[in-house]
gemmi code that builds the backbone of each chain (N, CA, C; Angstrom):
import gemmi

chains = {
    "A": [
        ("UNK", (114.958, 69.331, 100.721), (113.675, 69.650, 100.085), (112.859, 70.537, 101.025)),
        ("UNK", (112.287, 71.501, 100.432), (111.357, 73.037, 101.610), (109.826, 71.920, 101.201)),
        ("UNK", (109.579, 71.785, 102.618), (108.108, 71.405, 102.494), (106.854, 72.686, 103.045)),
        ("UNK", (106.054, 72.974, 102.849), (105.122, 73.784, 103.657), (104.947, 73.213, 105.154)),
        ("UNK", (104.274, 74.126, 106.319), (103.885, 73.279, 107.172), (102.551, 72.458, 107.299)),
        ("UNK", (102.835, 71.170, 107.614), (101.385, 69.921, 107.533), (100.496, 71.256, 107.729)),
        ("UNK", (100.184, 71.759, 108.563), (98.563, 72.123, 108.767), (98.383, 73.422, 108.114)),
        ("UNK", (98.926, 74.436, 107.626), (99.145, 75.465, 106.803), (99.750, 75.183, 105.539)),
        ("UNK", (98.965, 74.262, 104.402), (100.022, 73.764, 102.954), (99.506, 74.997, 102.065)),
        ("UNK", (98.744, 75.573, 102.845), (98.511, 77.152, 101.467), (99.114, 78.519, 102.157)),
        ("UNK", (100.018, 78.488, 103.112), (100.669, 79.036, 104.395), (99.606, 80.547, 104.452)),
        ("UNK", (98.353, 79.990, 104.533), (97.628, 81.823, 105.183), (97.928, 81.941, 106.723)),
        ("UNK", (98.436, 80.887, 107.651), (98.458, 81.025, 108.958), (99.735, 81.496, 108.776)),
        ("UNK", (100.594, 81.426, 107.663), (102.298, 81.966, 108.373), (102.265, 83.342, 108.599)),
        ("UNK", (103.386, 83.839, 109.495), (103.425, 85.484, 109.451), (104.365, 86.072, 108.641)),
        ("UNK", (104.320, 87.575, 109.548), (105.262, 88.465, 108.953), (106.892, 87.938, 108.654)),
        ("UNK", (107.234, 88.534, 108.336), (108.786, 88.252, 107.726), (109.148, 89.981, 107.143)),
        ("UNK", (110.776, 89.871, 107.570), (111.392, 90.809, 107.323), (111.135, 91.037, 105.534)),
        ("UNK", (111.594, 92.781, 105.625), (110.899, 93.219, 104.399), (112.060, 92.393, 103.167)),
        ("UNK", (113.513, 92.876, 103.913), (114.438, 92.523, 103.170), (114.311, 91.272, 102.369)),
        ("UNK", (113.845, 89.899, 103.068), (113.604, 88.761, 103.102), (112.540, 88.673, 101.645)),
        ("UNK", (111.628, 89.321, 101.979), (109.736, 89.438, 100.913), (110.977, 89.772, 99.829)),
        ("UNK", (111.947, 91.075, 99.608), (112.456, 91.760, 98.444), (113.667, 90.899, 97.868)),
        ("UNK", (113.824, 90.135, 98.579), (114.623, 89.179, 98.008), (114.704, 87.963, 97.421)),
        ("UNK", (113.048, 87.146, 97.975), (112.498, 86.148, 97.513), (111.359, 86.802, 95.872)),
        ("UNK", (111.054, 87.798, 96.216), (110.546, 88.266, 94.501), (111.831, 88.569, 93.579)),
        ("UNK", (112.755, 88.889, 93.799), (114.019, 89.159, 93.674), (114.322, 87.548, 92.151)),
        ("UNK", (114.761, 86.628, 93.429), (115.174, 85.757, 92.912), (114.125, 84.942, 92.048)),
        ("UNK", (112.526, 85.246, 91.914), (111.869, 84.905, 91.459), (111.299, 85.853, 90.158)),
        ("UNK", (112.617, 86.630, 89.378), (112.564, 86.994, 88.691), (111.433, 88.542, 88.406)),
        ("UNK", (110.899, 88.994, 89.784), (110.224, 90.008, 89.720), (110.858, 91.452, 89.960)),
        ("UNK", (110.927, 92.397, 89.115), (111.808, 93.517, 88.951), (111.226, 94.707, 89.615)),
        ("UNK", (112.282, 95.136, 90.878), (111.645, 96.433, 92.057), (112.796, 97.240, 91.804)),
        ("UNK", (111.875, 98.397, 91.473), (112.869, 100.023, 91.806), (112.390, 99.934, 93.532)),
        ("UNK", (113.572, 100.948, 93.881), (113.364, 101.850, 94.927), (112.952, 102.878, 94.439)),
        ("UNK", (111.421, 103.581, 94.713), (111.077, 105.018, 94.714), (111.505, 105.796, 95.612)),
        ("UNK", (112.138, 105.162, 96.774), (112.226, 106.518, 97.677), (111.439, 105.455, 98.782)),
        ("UNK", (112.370, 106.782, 100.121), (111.623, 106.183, 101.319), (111.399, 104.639, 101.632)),
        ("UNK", (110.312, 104.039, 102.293), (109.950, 102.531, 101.396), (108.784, 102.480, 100.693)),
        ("UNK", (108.922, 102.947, 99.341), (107.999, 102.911, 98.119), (108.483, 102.096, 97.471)),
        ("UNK", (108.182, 100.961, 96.756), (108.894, 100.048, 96.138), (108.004, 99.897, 95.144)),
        ("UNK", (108.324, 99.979, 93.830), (107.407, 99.524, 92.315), (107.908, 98.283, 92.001)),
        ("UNK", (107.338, 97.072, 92.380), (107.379, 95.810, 91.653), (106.790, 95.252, 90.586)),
        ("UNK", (107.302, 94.596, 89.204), (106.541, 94.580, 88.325), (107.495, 93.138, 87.508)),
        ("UNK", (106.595, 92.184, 86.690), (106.857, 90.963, 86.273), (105.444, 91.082, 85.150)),
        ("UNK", (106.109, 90.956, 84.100), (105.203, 91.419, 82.979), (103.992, 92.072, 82.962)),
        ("UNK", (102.988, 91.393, 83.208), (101.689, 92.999, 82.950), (101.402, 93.062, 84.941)),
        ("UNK", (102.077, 92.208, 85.320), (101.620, 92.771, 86.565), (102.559, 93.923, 87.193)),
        ("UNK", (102.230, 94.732, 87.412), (102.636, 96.258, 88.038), (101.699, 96.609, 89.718)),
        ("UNK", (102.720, 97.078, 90.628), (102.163, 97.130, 92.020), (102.946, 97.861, 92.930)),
        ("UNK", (102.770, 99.140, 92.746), (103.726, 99.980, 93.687), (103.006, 99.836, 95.298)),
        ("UNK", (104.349, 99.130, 96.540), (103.776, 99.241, 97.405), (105.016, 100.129, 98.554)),
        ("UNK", (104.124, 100.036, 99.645), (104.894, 100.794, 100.902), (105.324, 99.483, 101.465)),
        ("UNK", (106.611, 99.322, 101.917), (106.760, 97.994, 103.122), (107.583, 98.792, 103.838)),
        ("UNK", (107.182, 98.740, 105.426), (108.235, 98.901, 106.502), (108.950, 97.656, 106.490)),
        ("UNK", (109.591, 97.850, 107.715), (110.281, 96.883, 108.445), (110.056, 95.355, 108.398)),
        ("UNK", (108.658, 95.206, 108.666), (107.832, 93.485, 108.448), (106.693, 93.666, 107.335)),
        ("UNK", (106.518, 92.933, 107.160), (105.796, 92.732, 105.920), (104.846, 91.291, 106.616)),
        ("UNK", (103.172, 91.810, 106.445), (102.626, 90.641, 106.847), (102.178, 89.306, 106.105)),
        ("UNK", (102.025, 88.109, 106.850), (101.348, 87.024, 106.140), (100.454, 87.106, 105.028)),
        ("UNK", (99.273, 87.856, 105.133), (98.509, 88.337, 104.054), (98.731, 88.762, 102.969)),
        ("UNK", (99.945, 90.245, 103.203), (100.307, 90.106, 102.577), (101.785, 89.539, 101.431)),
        ("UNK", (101.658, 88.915, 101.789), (102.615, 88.308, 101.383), (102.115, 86.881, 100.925)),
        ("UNK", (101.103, 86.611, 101.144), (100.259, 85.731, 100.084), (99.853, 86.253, 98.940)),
        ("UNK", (99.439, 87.311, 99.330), (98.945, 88.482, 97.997), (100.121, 88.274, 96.812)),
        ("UNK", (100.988, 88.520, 97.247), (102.092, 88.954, 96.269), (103.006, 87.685, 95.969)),
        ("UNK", (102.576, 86.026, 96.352), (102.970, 84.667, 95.765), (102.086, 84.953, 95.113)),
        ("UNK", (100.797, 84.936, 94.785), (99.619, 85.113, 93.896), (99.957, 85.518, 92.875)),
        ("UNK", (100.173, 87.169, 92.838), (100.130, 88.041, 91.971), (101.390, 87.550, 90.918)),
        ("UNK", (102.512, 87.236, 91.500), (103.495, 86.815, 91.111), (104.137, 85.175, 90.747)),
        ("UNK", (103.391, 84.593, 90.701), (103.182, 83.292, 90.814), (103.972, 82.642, 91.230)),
        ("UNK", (104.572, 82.716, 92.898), (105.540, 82.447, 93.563), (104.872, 81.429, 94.549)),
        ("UNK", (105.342, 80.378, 94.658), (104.948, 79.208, 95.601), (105.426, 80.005, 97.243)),
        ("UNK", (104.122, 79.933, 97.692), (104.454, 80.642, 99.381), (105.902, 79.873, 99.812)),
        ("UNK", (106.133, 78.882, 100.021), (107.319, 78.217, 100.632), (108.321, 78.984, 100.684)),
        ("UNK", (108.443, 79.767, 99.401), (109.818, 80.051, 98.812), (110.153, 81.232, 99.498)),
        ("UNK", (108.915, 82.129, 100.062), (109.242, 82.793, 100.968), (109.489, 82.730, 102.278)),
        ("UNK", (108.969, 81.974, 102.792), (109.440, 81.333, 104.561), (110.384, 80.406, 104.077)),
        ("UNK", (110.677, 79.426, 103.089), (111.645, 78.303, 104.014), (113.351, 79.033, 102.962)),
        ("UNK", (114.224, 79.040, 103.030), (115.723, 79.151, 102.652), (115.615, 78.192, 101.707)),
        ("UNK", (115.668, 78.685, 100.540), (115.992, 77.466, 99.532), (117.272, 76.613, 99.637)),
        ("UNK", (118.425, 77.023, 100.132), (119.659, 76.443, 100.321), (119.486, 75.622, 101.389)),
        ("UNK", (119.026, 75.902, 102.542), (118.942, 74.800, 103.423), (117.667, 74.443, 103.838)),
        ("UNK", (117.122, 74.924, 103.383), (115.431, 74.309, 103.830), (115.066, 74.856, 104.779)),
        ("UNK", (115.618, 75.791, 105.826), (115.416, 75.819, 107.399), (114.636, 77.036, 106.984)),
        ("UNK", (113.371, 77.068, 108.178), (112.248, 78.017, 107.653), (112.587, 79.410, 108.115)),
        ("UNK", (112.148, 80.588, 107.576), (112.896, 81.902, 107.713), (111.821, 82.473, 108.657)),
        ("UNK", (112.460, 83.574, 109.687), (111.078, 83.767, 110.466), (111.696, 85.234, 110.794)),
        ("UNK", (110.676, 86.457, 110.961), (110.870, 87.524, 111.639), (111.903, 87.536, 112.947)),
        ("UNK", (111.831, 86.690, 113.254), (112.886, 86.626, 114.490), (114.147, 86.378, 114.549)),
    ],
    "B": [
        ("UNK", (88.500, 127.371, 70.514), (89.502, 125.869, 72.015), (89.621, 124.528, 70.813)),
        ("UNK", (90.612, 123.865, 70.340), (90.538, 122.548, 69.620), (90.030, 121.442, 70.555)),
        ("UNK", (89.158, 120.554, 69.944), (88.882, 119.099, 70.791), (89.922, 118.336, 70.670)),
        ("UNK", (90.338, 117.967, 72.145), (92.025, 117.231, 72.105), (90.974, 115.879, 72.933)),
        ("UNK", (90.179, 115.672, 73.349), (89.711, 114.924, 74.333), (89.434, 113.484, 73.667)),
        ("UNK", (90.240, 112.770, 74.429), (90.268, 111.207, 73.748), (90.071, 109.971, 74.058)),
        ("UNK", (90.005, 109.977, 75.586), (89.725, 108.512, 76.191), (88.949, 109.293, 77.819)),
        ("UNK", (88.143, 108.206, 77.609), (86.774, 108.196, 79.186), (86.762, 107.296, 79.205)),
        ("UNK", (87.193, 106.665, 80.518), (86.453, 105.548, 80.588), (85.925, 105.698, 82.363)),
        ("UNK", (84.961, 104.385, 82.631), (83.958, 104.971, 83.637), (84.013, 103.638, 84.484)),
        ("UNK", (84.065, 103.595, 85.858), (84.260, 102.392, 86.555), (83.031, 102.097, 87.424)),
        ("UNK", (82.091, 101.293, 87.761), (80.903, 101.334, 89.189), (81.186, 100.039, 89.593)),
        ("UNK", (81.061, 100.214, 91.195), (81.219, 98.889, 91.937), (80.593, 97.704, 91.734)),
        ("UNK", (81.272, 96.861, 91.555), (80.469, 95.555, 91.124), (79.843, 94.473, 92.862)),
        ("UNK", (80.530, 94.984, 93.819), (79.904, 94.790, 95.204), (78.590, 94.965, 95.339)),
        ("UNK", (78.038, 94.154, 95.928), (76.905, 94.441, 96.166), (75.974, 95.324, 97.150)),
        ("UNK", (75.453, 96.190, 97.139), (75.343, 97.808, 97.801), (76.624, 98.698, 97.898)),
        ("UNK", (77.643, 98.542, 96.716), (78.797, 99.123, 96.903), (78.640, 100.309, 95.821)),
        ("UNK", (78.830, 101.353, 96.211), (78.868, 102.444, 95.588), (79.945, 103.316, 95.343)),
        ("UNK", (81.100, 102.269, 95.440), (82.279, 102.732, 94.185), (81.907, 103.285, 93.012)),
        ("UNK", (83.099, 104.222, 92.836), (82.693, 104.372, 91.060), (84.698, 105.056, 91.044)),
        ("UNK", (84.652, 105.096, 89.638), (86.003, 105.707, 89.199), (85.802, 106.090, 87.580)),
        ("UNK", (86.696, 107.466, 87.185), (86.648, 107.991, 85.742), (87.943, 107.980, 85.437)),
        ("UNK", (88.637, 107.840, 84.295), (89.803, 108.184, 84.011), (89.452, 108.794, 82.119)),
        ("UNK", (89.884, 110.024, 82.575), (90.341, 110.507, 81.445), (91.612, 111.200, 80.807)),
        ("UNK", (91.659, 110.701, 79.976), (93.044, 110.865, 78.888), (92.703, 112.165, 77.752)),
        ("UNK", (93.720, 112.655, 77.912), (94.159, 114.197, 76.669), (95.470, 113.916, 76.321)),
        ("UNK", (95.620, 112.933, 74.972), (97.260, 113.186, 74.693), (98.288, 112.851, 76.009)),
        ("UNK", (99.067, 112.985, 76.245), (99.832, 112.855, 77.985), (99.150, 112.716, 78.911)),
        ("UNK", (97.913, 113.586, 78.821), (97.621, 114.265, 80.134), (96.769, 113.444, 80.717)),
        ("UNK", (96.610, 112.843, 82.047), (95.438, 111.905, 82.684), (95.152, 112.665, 83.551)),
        ("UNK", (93.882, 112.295, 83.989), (92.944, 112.747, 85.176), (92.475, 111.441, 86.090)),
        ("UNK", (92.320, 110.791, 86.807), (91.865, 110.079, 87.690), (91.119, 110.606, 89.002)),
        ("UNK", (90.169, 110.029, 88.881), (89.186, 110.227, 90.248), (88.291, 108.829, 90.593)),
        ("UNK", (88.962, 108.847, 91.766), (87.940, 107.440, 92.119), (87.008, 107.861, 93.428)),
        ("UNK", (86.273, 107.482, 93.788), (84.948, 108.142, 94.874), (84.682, 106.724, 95.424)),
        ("UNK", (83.642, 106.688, 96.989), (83.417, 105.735, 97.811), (83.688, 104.671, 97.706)),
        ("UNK", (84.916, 104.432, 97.212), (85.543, 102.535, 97.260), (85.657, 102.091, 98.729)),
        ("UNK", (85.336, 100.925, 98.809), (84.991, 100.461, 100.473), (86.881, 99.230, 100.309)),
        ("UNK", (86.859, 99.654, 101.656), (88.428, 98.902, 101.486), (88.306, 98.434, 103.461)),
        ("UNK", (88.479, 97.165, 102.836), (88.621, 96.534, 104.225), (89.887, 96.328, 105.196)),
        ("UNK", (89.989, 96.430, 106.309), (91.543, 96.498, 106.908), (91.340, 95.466, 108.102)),
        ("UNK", (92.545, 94.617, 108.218), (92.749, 93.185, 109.131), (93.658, 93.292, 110.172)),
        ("UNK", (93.918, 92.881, 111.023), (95.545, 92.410, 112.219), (95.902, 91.476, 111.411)),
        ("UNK", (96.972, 91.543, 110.658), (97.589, 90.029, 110.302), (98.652, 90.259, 111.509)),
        ("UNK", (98.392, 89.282, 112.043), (100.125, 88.711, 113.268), (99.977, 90.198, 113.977)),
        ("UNK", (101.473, 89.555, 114.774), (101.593, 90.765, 115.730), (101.941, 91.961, 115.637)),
        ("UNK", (102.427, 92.516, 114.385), (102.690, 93.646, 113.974), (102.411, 94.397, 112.926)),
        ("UNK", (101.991, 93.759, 112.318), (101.140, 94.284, 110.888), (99.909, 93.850, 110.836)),
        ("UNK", (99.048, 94.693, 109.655), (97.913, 95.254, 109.325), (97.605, 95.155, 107.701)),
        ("UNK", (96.262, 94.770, 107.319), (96.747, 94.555, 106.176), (95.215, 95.087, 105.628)),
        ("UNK", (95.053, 95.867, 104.366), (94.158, 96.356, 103.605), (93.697, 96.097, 102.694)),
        ("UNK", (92.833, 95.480, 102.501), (92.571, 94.857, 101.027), (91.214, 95.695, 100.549)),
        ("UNK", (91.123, 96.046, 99.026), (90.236, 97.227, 98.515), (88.707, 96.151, 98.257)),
        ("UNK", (87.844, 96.130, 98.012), (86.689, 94.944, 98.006), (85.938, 95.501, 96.512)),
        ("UNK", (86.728, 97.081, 95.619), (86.045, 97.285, 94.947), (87.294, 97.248, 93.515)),
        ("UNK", (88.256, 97.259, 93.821), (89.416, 97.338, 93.011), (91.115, 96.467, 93.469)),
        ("UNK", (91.533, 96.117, 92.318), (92.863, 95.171, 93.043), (93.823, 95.715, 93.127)),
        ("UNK", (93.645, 96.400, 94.311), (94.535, 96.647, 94.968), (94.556, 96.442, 96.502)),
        ("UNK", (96.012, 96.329, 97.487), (96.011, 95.667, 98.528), (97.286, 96.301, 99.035)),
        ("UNK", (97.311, 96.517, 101.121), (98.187, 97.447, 101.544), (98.505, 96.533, 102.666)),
        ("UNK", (99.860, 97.212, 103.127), (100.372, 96.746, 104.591), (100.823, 97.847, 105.370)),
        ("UNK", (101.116, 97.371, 106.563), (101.726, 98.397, 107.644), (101.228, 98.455, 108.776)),
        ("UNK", (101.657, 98.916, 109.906), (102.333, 98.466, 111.548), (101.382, 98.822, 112.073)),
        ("UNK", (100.208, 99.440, 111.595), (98.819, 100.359, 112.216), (98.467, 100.259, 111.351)),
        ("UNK", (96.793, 100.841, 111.786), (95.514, 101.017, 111.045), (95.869, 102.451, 110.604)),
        ("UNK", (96.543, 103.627, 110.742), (96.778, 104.449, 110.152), (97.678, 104.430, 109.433)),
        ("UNK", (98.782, 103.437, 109.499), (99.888, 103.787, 108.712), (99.795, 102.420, 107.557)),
        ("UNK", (98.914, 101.630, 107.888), (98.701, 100.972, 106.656), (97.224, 102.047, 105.886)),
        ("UNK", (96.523, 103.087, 106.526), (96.064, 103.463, 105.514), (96.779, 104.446, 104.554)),
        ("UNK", (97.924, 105.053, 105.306), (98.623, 106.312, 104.692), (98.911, 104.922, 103.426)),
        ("UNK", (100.007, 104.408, 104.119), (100.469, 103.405, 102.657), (99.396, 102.679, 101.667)),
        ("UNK", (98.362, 102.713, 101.773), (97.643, 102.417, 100.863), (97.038, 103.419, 99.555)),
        ("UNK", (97.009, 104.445, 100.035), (96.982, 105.971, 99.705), (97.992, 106.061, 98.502)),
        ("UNK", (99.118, 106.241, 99.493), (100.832, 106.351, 98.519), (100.908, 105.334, 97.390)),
        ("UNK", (100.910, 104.193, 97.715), (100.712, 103.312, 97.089), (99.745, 102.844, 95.910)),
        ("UNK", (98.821, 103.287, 96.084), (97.771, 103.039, 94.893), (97.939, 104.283, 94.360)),
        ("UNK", (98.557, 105.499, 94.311), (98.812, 106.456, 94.038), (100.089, 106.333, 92.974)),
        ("UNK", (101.003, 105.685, 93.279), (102.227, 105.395, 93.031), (101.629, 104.019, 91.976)),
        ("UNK", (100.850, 103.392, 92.162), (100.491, 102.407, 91.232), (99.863, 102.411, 90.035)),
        ("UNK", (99.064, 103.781, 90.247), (98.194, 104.502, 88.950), (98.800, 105.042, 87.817)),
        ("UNK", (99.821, 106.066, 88.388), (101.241, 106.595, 87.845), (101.898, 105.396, 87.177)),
        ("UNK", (102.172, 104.619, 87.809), (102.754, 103.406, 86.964), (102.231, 102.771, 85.697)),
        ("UNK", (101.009, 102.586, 86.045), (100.134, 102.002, 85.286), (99.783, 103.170, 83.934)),
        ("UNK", (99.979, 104.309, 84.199), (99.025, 104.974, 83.048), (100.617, 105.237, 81.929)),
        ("UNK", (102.065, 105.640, 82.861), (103.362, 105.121, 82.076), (103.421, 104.091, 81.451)),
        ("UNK", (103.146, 103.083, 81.909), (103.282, 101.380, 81.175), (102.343, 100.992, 79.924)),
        ("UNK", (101.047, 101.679, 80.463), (100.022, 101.070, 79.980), (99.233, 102.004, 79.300)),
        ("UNK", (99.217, 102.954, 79.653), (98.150, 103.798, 79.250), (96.979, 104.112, 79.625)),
        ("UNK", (96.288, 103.454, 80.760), (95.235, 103.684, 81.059), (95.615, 102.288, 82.356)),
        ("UNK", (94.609, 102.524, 83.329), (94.317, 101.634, 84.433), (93.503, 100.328, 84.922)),
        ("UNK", (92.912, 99.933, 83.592), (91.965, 98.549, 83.333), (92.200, 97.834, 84.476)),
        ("UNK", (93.563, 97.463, 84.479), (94.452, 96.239, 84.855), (94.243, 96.569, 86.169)),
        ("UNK", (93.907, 97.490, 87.084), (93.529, 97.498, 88.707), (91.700, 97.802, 88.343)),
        ("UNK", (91.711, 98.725, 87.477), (89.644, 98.641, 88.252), (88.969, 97.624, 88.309)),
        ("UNK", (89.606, 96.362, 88.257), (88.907, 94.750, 88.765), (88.654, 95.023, 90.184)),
        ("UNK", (87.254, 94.400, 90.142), (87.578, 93.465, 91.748), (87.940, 92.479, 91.730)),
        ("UNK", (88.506, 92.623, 93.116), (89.478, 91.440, 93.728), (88.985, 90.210, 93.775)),
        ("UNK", (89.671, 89.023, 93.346), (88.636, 87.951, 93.683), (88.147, 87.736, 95.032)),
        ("UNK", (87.029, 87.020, 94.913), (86.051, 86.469, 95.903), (87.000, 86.195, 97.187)),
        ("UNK", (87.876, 84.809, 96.771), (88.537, 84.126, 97.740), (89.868, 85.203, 97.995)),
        ("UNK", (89.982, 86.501, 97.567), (91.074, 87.243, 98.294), (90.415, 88.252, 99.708)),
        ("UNK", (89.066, 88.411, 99.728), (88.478, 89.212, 100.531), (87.119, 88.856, 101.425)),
        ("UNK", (86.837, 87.832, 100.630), (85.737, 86.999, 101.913), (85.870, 86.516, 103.204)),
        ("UNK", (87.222, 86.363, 103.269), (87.691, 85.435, 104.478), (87.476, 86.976, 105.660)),
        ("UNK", (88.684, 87.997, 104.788), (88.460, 88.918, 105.884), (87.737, 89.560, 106.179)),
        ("UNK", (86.090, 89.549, 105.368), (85.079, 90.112, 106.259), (84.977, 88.937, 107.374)),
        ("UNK", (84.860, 87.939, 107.243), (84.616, 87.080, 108.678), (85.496, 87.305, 110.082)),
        ("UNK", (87.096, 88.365, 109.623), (87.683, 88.845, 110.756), (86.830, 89.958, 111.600)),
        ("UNK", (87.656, 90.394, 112.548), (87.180, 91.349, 113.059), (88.197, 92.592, 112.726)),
        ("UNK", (87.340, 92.970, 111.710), (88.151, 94.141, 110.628), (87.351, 95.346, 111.105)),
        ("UNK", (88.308, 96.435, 110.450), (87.323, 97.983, 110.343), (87.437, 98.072, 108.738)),
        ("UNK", (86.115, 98.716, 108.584), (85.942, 99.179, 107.233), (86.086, 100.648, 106.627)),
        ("UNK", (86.296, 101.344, 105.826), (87.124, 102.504, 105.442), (86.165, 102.848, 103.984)),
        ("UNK", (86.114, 104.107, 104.046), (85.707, 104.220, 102.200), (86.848, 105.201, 102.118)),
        ("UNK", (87.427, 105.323, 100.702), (87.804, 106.535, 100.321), (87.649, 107.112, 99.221)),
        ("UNK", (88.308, 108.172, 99.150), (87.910, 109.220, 97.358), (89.184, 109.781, 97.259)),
        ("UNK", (89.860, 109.746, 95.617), (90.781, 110.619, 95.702), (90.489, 110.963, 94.325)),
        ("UNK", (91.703, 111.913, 93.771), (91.964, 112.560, 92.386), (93.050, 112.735, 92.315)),
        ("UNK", (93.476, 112.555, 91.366), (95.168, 112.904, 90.568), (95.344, 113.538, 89.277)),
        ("UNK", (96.002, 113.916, 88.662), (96.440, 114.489, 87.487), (97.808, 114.235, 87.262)),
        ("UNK", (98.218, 113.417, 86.275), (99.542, 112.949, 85.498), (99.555, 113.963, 84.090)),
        ("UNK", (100.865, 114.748, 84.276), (101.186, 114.779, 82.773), (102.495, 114.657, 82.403)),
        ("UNK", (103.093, 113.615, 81.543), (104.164, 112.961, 81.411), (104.563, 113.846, 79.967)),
        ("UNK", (103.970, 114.749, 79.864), (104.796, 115.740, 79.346), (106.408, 116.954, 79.843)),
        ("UNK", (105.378, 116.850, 81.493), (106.238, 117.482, 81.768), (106.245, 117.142, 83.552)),
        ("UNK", (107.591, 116.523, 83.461), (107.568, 115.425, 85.002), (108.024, 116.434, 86.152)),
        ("UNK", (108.340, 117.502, 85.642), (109.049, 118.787, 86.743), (107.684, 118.955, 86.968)),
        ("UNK", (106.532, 119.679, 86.433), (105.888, 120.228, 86.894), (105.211, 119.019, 87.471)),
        ("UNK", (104.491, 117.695, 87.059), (103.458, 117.369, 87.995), (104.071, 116.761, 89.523)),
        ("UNK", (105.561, 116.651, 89.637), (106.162, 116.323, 90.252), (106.218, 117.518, 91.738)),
        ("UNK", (106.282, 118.714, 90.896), (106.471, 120.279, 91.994), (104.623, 120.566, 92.268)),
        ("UNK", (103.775, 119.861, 92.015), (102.263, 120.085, 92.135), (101.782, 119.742, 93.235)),
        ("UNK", (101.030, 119.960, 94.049), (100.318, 118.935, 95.079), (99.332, 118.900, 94.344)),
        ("UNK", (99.258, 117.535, 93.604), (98.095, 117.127, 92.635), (97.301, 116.379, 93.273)),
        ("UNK", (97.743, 115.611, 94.251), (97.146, 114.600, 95.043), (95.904, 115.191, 96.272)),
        ("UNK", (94.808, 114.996, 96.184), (94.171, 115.415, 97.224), (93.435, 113.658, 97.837)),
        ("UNK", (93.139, 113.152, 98.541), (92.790, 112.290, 99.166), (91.544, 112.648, 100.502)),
        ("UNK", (90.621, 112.471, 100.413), (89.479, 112.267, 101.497), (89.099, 111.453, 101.560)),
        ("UNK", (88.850, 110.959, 103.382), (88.466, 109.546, 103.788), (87.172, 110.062, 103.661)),
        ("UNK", (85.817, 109.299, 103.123), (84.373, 109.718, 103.943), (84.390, 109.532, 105.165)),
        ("UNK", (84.405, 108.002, 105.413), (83.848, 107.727, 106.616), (85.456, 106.649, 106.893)),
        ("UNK", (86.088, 108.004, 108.188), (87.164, 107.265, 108.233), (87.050, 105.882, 109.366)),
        ("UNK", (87.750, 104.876, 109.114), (87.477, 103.708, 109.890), (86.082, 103.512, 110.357)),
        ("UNK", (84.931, 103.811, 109.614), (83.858, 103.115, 110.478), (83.775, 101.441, 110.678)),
        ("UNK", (83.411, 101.261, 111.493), (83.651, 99.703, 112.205), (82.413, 99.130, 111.011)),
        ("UNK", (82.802, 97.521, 110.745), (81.873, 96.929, 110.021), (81.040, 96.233, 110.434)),
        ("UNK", (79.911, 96.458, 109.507), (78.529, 95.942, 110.188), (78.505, 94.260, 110.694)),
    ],
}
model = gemmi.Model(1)
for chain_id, residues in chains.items():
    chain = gemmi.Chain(chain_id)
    for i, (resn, *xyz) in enumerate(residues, 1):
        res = gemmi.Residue()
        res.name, res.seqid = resn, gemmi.SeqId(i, " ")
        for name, pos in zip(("N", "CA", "C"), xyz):
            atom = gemmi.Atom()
            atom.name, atom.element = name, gemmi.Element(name[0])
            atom.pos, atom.b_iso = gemmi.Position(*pos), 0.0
            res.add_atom(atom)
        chain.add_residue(res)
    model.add_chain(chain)
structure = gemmi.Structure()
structure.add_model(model)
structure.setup_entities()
């Protein structure tokens, strides 16, 4: 079972995380990204539409932004749904 | 000349002393967009990224610097308008402001504040040409002034 961490249960303190990681957890959460080119990425899940730039990391912020927008439980992006073990830039 | 002219619509900041504004007008295909002094706030999230959030419209940026999360915010809401006026027809769905609890916190950081202005022209009549255009012009007013 992926729990949040005790003192961050709305994870605004978690960080960055690889981009691959962010495009793969909207991915599996049913949110649909072209590649425009470069890293331009158009993500979109019914009326929500949001072309963004991501390098390499992708920060905490945002990446709350976009559980929001997308109605994705933060967890699902830091912890591995298969094993629970939490995913980290490093 | 025939009157082809069919949709205006008109945006002003709902911030308080914020003097955003935005127009979008529609001809058949053809859009025009111009948005003027939207105040957009920028953060350190963590150790390597940067993050932009607009305080007059919903939209929101990242990237490794304060310049290169503003370029990408630029591209990006640029690239999002385009989207939006294909999908939708017009841009409603971003000239919101952002909620309260997405941008209050980070005035309490120690952020820099940014206005900008841009203009575009879409015509999805013909994607060669607005594609071969430099349609895009972008001016910061007041680039990064620090917040009060």
């Amino acid at each position: 079972m992926r729990l949040p961490d005790k003192n961050d249960p709305g994870g605004d303190k978690e960080s960055e995380l690889p981009c691959n990681i962010v495009l793969q957890t909207l991915r599996d959460n049913g949110v649909s990204i072209h590649h425009l080119g470069s890293e331009l990425y158009l993500l979109s899940q019914g009326d929500e539409v949001t072309s963004q730039v991501f390098g390499e990391l992708i920060g905490g912020l945002m990446i709350r932004r976009l559980s929001k927008k997308f109605a994705i439980h933060i967890v699902e992006f830091y912890y591995d749904p298969i094993t629970g073990t939490r995913r980290s830039a490093n | 000349m025939n009157k082809i002219l069919n949709h205006i619509r008109q945006w002003a900041s709902e911030i308080a002393g914020g003097s955003g504004s935005a127009v979008h007008i529609r001809a058949g295909n053809r859009h025009a967009v111009a948005i003027a002094s939207m105040r957009v706030i920028i953060v350190q999230d963590g150790l390597n990224t940067w993050f932009a959030q607009s305080l007059d419209i919903d939209y929101a940026s990242n990237g490794s610097s304060i310049e290169d999360t503003q370029r990408n915010f630029e591209t990006g809401l640029s690239s999002t308008i385009k989207a939006h006026l294909e999908r939708f027809g017009n841009i409603d769905r971003i000239m919101k402001s952002p909620p309260l609890e997405d941008w209050i916190p980070l005035v309490s950081r120690n952020g820099d504040e940014f206005e900008f202005s841009m203009s575009e022209a879409h015509d999805f009549n013909d994607k060669i040409l607005v594609e071969n255009l430099p349609y895009r012009s972008i001016s910061y007013i007041e680039p990064l002034r620090k917040a009060a």
